[in-house]
N, C-alpha and C positions, 0 to 999 in steps of 0.2 A: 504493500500500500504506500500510499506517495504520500511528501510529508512538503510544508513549508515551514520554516522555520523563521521567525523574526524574536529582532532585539539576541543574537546566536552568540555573542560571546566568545568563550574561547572554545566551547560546543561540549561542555557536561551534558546537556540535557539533549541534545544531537547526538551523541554517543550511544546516550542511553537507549534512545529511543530505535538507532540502527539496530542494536542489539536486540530488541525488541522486536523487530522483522520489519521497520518501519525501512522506504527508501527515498532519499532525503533528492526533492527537485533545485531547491532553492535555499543559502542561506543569505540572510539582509541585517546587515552589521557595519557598523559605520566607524567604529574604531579601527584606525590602521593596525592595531601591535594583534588585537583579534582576529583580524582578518586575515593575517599574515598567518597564525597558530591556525588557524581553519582552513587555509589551502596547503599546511604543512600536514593537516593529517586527514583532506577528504579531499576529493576532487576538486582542483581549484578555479575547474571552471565553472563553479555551484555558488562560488561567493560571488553577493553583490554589496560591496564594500563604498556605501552610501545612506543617505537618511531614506527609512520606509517613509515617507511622507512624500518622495518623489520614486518611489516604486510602482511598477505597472502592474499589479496584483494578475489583470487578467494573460501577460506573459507565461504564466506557469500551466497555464490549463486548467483540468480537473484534478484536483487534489483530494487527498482523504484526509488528511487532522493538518492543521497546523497550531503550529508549536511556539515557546518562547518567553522573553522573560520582563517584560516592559520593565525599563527601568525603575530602580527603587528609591529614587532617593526625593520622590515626591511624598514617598509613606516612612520612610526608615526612619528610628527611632530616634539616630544618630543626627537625623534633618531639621530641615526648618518646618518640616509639617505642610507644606504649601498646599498638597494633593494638585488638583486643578488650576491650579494658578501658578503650578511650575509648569515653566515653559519644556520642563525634562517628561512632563506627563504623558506615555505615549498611549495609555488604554484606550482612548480613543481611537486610534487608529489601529489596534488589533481587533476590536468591535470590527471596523471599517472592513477589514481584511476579511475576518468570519460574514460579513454581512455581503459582502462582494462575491466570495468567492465558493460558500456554503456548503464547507467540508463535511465528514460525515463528522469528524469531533472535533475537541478543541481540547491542546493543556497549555495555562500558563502560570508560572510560578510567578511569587513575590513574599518580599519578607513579612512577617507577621503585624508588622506597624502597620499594613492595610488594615487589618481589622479594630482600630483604635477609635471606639465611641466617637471621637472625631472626626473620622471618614463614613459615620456609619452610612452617611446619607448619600455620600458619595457613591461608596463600594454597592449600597444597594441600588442604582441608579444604573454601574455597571451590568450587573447580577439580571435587571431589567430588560437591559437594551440586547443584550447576547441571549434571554430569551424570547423577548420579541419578534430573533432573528431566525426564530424557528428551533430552538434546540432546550432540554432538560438539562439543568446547571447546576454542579452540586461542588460543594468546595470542602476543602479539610486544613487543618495545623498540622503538620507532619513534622518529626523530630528525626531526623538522618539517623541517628543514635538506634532507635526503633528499629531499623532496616538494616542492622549490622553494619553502617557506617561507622568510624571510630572519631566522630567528631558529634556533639550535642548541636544542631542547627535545626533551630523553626521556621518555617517556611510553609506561606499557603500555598498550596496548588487547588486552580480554581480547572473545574472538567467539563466539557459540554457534549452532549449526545445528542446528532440532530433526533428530532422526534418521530420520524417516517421509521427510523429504526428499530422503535418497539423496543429498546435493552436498558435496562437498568443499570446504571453504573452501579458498583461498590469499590468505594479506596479498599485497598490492600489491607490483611489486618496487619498487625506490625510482629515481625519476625523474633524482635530481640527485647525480651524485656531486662529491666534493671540490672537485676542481678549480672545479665548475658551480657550488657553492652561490651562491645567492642574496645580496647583500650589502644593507646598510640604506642604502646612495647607490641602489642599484638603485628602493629605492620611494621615498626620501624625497630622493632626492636629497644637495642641499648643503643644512641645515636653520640655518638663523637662528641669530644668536646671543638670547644672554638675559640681563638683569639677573640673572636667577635662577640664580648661580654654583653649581655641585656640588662639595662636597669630595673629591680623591682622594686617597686613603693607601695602603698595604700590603694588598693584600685585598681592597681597595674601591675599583673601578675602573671606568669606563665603556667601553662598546662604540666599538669603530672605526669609520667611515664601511662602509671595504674590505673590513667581514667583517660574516658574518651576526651581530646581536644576539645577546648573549646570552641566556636566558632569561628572560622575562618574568616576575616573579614578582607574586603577590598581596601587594603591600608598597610602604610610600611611600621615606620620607627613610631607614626604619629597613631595607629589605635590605640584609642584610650583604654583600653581593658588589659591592653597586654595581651592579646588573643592571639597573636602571628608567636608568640612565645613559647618554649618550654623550657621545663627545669629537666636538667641531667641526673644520674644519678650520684654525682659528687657535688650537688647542691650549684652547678652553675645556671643560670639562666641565659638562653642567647637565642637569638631566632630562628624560625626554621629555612631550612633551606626548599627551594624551586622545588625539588625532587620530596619532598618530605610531604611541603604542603599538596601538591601534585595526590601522592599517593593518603594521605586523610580524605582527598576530594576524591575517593575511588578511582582515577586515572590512570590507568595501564602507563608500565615504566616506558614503554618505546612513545608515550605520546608528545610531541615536541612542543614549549611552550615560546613563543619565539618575545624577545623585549629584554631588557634588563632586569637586574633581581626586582626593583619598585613597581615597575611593570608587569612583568608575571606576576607577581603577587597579588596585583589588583585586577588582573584576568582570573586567578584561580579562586580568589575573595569570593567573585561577581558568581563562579558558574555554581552549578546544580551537581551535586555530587554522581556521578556516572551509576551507580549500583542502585538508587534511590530513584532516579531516571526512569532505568529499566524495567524496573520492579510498576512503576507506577504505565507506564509506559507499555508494560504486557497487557496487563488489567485492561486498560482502553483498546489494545489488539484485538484482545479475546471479546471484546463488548462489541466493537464496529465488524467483526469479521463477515464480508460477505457471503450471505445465501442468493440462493436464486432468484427468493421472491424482491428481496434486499435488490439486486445487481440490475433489475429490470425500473428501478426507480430513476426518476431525473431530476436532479437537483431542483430546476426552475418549477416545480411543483409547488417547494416550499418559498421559491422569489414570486410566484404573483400569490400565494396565502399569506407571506410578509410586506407586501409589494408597499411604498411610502415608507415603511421603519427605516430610518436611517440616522436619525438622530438622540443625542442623550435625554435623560429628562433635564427639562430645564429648571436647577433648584440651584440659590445661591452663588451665581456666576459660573455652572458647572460647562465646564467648556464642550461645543457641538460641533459635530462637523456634517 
């Protein structure tokens, strides 16, 4: 099944999702250091290394899911909160894309600040417009940690099933509970020390061997939590290295991450842990897989049953397109 991918990063959730049995027409990503890691490990005639706002959605043809991760730092916790009034806001324009182009489903991820009493009016606005668009929307909080990732990370993933499909999604249940989670000696073992000493204070602290990492964040020296950090077992604290944080983000060791250490690290921050991908990524395989009855449907069914939707609700300046 054909997949588009927007907002693809350095492609976690692209990964996951080939692994998955998805087959990727399209990625649309507008950072060069991403774009460059995405034609170092998928066909590099697939990236479109530009703003989706001047993409030609109906270029790709018919597709079956698209995919992707509107950027977050219109919800992140770490932000100014703006949602709709940053100009970084793309939800809008992934709506556009499902309402254009009307896959059989939809995933996209974002950090868990979407869900803050203060977007509520927002996020259900989206939740609105993508089923207006003809599809059943169900969302969850997902903890990486859960799915044998060895890193604690929450993350909404929001699903959409067109409706002609008759299937009920269900998220995955979680694999790993407490006790089981994944620890960072589990992949990286005992890891080296390093001249490259990390300062810890009040707030800013490093990850244990014996427990899963914390969250990887898109940020070098300056996360405030100390979260790109761990403690050794001779009590030094020092960063992680490319390769380290690569593999907490479930990334296979041969996959290339191309930019300087500040820069991959803010590619590997941003993506979608590969294993958590998959996992979620079957689920929707196994939900859209076409039958006969399924295979004989035509999209434009549901564009003159949706035919006018095309815009947000209009509440508190919420931006429309």
């Amino acid at each position: 099944m054909k997949c588009l991918e927007l907002f693809s990063g350095m492609g976690g959730l692209a990964l996951g999702l080939e692994r998955a049995g998805f087959r990727h027409v399209k990625f649309v990503e507008m950072n060069k250091h991403a774009c460059a890691t995405l034609r170092a490990n998928f066909p590099p005639e697939l990236v479109y290394e530009g703003d989706v706002r001047h993409f030609d959605f109906s270029s790709v043809g018919q597709i079956d899911i698209i995919a992707g991760g509107p950027p977050c730092q219109p919800f992140s916790l770490g932000g100014k909160g703006n949602a709709s009034n940053d100009a970084r806001d793309m939800f809008p324009y992934a709506c556009k894309a499902v309402e254009s182009l009307l896959p059989r489903a939809f995933i996209f991820e974002n950090v868990k600040g979407l869900l803050r009493p203060a977007f509520a009016e927002y996020f259900n606005s989206i939740i609105a417009r993508l089923e207006k668009a003809g599809y059943n929307v169900s969302y969850t909080l997902a903890n990486a940690a859960d799915y044998g990732v060895p890193q604690k990370r929450e993350r909404i993933f929001i699903v959409g099933i067109r409706k002609d499909i008759k299937k009920r999604f269900v998220f995955p249940v979680p694999t790993h509970p407490k006790h089981a989670w994944k620890t960072i000696r589990d992949v990286l073992g005992s890891p080296e020390p390093s001249s490259q000493i990390a300062k810890q204070y009040a707030g800013h602290t490093g990850s244990r061997l014996d427990a899963p990492a914390k969250t990887i964040k898109a940020g070098v020296h300056g996360v405030p939590g100390g979260e790109n950090m761990i403690v050794l077992d001779n009590g030094q604290t020092r960063y992680l290295t490319v390769d380290e944080a690569k593999k907490l983000q479930t990334f296979p060791d041969d996959f290339e991450v191309a930019g300087s250490w500040g820069e991959a690290m803010r590619q590997i921050g941003n993506a979608v842990p590969v294993l958590l991908a998959g996992i979620i990524g079957n689920a929707v395989y196994k939900t859209i897989q076409p039958s006969t009855r399924q295979a004989r449907f035509a999209p434009q069914h549901i564009a003159r049953r949706c035919d006018g939707v095309t815009g947000l609700v209009r509440n508190k300046g919420v931006a429309q397109l």
